[in-house]
N, C-alpha and C positions, 0 to 999 in steps of 0.2 A: 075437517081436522087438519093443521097444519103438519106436513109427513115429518117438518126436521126438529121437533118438538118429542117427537115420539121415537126412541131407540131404537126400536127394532125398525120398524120405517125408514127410519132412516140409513141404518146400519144396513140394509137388503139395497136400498138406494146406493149407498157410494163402494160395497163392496160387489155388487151386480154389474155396475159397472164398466168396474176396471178388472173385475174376471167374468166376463159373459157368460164361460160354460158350469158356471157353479149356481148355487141357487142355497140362500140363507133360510132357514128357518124356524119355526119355534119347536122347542123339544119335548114340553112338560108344558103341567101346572101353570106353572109361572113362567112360563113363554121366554125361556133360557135360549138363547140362540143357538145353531148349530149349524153348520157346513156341511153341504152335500156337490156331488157331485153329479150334473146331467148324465144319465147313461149315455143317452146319445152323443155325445159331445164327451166322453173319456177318451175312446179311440182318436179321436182327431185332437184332441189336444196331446195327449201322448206323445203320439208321431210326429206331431207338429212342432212336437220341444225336439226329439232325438232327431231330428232333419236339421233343424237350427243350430245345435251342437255340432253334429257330424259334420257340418257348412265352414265353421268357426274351426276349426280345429285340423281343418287341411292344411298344413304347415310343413317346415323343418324341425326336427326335434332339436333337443339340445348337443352341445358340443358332449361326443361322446358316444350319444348315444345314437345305434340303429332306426331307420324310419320303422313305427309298426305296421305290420300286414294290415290291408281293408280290411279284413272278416275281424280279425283281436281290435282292432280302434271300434268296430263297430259294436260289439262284443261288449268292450271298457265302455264305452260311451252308454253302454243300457244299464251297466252295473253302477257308473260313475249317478247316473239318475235315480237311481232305483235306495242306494246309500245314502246319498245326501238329502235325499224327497223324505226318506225316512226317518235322517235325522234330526230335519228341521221339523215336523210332524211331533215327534219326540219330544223336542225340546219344547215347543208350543204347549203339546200337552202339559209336560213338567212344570210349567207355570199356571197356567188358566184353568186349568181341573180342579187342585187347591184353592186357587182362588176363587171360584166359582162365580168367575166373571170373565167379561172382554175388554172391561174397565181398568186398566193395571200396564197403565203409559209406562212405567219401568220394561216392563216384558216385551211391551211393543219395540220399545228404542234398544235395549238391549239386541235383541231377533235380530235389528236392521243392520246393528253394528256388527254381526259378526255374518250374517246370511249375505247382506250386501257385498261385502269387499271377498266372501268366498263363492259368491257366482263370477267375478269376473279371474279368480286367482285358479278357479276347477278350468275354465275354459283356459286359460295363458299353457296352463301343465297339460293341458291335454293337446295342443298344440306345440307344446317344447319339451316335455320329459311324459311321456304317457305311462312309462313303464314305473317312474316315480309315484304317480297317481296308484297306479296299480298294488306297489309295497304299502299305500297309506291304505288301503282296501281291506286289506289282514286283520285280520282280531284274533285270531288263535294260536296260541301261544305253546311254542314247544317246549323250553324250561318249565320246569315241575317250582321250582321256586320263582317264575313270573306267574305261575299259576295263582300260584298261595298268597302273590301281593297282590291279583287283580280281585280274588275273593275278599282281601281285607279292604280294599278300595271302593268297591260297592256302595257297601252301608255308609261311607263317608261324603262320596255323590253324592246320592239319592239323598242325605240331610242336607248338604249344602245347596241343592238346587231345588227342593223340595216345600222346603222352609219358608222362601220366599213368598209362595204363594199362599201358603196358611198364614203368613203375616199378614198380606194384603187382606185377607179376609177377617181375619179377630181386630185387626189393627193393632198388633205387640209393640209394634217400632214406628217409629216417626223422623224416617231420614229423612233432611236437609233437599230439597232440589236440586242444590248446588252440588252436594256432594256425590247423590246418583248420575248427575252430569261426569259430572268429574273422574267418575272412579268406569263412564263409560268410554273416556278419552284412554284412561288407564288401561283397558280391555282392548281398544281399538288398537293402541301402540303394542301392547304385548302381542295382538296377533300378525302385524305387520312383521315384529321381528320372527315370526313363525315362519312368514312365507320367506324372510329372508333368510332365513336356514333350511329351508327348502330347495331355494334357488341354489343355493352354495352345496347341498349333497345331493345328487341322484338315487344316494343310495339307503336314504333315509325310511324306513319301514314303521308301520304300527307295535308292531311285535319286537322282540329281541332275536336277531339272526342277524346270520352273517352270510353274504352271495359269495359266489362262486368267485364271480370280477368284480367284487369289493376291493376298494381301495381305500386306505387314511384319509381322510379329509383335513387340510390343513390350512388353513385359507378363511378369509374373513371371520366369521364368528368365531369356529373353530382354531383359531390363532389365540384367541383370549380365552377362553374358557372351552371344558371338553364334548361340554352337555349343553350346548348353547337351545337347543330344543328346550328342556325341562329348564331354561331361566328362563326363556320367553315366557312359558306358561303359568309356571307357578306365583308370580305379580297378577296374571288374570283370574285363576282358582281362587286366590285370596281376597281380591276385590269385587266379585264377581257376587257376591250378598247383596254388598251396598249398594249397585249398579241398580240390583232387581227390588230393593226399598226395605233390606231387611237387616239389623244388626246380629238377628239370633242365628242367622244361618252362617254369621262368621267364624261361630263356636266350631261346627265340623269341618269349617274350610283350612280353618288353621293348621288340623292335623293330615291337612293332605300333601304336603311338602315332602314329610317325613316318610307319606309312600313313597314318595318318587326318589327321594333318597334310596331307599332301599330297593328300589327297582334300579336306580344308578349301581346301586355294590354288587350287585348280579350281572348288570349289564356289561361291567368292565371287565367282571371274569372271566366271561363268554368271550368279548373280545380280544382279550389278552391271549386266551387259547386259540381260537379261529380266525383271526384277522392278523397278516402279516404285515410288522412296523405298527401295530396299538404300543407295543411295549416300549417303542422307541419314542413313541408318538405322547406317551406322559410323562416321558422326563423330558420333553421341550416342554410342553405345556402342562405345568404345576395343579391347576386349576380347575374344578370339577364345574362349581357353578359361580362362584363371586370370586371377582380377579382379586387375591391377595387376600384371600380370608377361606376359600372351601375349594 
């Protein structure tokens, strides 16, 4: 029997591979693939990534900022793993389980566009702003009305990134190649202007809070608009269907803006009361998220 004729064959071939310690195999019935992990070979690949990082990442921080102690980089460095391993896990699943396939080159290409350019952008912060790294680490929210928008925000995700893969599988939508191309370039530029408002605040966190040695930030993005974070993003929530091959999942993505808006009307508040010069700092800059209209 020729192996590259046969999916699974071949799929165990070119993914065995290029990850030696893992091992593909059939799941069910219908010999549905699945990914496993060598016991013997978790430990050493493990340690074998967080040795590689820790290597990478002995540096100068950024202007500003203090060097961190060995034991917290070492510390960050298992949590920075352990977050990001999980969210890409995450997000794999949030496609291919619906779809119930491995077939679904939207998901693939999509995954690389945003997992690729953020293995080298985790390593760059972990070498020049660690403690930045560490604010983006946060998910838990002290405002009682950041609370109440991440609960309406849920069921908005989960349809918008959900969708895609029940599409792939009933086949509802029949996007364009070009236009999954295209609206993945879309993705790719809106995350770059991420890191670039990363790079420009230290003080940038997941959550709504204010540090201790917070400062205004006034300077590149933040010169044109207030919220330059949430305009990077919201171009990628909204094309981010079409990327994955589905027009119906545009429907929930649409209304995810309108969270973030109102996570902006709470955000400003907070700041206006805890952060010394926000008050001053929006009547230079007019502009919440589109220079000369919001």
């Amino acid at each position: 029997m020729n192996s590259y004729k046969n999916p699974f064959i071949f799929s165990h071939i070119v993914f065995t591979k290029f990850y030696p310690g893992f091992d593909i195999m059939p799941s069910d019935k219908r010999n549905r693939p699945h990914i496993v992990l060598r016991e013997e070979e978790n430990n050493k690949i493990t340690f074998s990534l967080l040795r590689s990082i820790e290597f990478m990442v002995h540096s100068r921080s950024m202007k500003g900022e203090k060097a961190m102690p060995a034991a917290d980089r070492k510390q960050l460095i298992k949590k920075v793993v352990v977050f990001f391993g999980l969210a890409a896990l995450i997000m794999a699943a949030t496609f291919f389980i619906p779809a119930g396939t491995l077939n679904y080159w939207q998901a693939w290409v999509y995954l690389g566009v945003l997992l690729g350019p953020m293995c080298f952008v985790v390593v760059y912060f972990l070498k020049k702003s660690p403690e930045l790294l560490e604010r983006r680490l946060r998910t838990k929210e002290k405002e009682p009305e950041q609370k109440a928008i991440i609960k309406l925000a849920y069921p908005l995700f989960l349809a918008a990134f959900l969708l895609p893969g029940f599409d792939r599988r009933f086949g509802w939508s029949d996007v364009p190649t070009w236009l999954a191309i295209a609206a993945d370039i879309v993705v790719l530029a809106s995350y770059l202007m991420v890191v670039r408002v990363m790079y420009e605040n230290r003080f940038l966190s997941r959550v709504v809070e204010v540090d201790q040695k917070q400062e205004v930030i006034r300077t590149g993005p933040y010169a044109v608009v207030r919220h330059p974070m949430y305009a990077a993003v919201i171009p990628m929530y909204i094309i981010s269907p079409l990327a994955l091959g589905s027009f119906w999942a545009l429907i929930p993505a649409a209304f995810i803006p309108l969270i973030l808006v109102a996570r902006i009307f709470n955000e400003e508040e907070v700041l206006g009361r805890e952060l010394e010069g926000y008050i001053e700092y929006t009547r230079q800059v007019k502009y919440r998220l589109i220079p000369g209209i919001w």
